[in-house]
C-alpha positions, 0 to 999 in steps of 0.5 A: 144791279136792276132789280136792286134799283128796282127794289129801292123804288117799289113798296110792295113787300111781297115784289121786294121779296122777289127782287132779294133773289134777282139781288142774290143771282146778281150778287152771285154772278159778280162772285163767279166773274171775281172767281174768274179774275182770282184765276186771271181768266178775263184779261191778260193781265195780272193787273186788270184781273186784280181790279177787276177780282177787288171790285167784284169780290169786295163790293158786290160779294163782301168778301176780301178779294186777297183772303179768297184768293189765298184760300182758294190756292189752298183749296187747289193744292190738295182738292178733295183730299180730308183734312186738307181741302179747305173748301170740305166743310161737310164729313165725306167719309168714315175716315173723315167721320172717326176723327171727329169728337163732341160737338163735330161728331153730333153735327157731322151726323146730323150734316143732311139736316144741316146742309141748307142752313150751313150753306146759307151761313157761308156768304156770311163766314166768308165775309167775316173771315176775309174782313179779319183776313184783311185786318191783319195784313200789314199797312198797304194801298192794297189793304187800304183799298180793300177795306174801303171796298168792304166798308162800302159794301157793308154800308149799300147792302147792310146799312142802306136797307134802313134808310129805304124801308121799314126797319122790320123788312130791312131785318129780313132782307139782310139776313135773307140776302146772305141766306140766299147768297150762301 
């Protein structure tokens, strides 16, 4: 939160481009506190570990705190196991290798190239998915909430960047935050 404050006050692009990473290890460490609170680890209740999950996944990470929840279960039912892990998003063997066809085989054999940019593009995948996640789900307060937080979210990290500096630094602070997140 300091160094985005921080980074509201100073002119100086090259300061800003520091401070986009403190911004990103801050965004970060919330992410793995929502982790935290998804696998209920902070509070003994199931209540102040949701709260806590909405805020730290939605308005400082971006992502629906219902969508990552649910997917993370998938992801702890059937860890590491091909096919089924929804968190395996790179070729892991040749089994993994034989199945795949056209474009998945070009990319699956050029994943040591593509490590760095597709993991760059994951905060922002996530964030899109959770968002379309949350769309679907039926009328609720839950829902409602987590859309607010969203939008709030989109509006400091993706919005407000324009208001505070020139538009050409804003055009790379937001796609170089979500690289770095990622």
């Amino acid at each position: 939160i300091v160094p985005g404050f921080i980074f509201l006050t100073v002119s100086n692009f090259w300061v800003q481009l520091l401070l986009i990473v403190g911004i990103a290890v801050g965004v970060l460490q919330f992410a793995f506190m929502g982790h935290d609170a998804g696998h209920k680890a902070i509070f003994k209740s199931d209540r102040w570990n949701n709260f806590f999950g909405h805020i730290f996944f939605e308005l400082f990470g971006g992502v629906g705190y219902n969508y990552w929840v649910a997917r993370h279960k998938e992801h702890h039912a059937k860890p590491n196991h091909e096919d089924e892990d929804t968190d395996m998003i790179f070729v892991q063997s040749e089994g993994m290798m034989a199945r795949k066809k056209g474009l998945g085989l070009f990319l699956a054999r050029r994943q040591h190239w593509l490590y760095f940019p597709a993991l760059s593009m994951y905060a922002l995948v996530f964030q899109v998915k959770s968002t379309v996640h949350n769309l679907r789900l039926k009328n609720s307060f839950d829902k409602w909430a987590e859309l607010v937080l969203l939008m709030s979210h989109l509006a400091v990290f993706w919005v407000l960047p324009f208001f505070f500096m020139a538009w050409w630094k804003a055009l790379l602070f937001v796609p170089l935050l979500r690289m770095l997140e990622g």
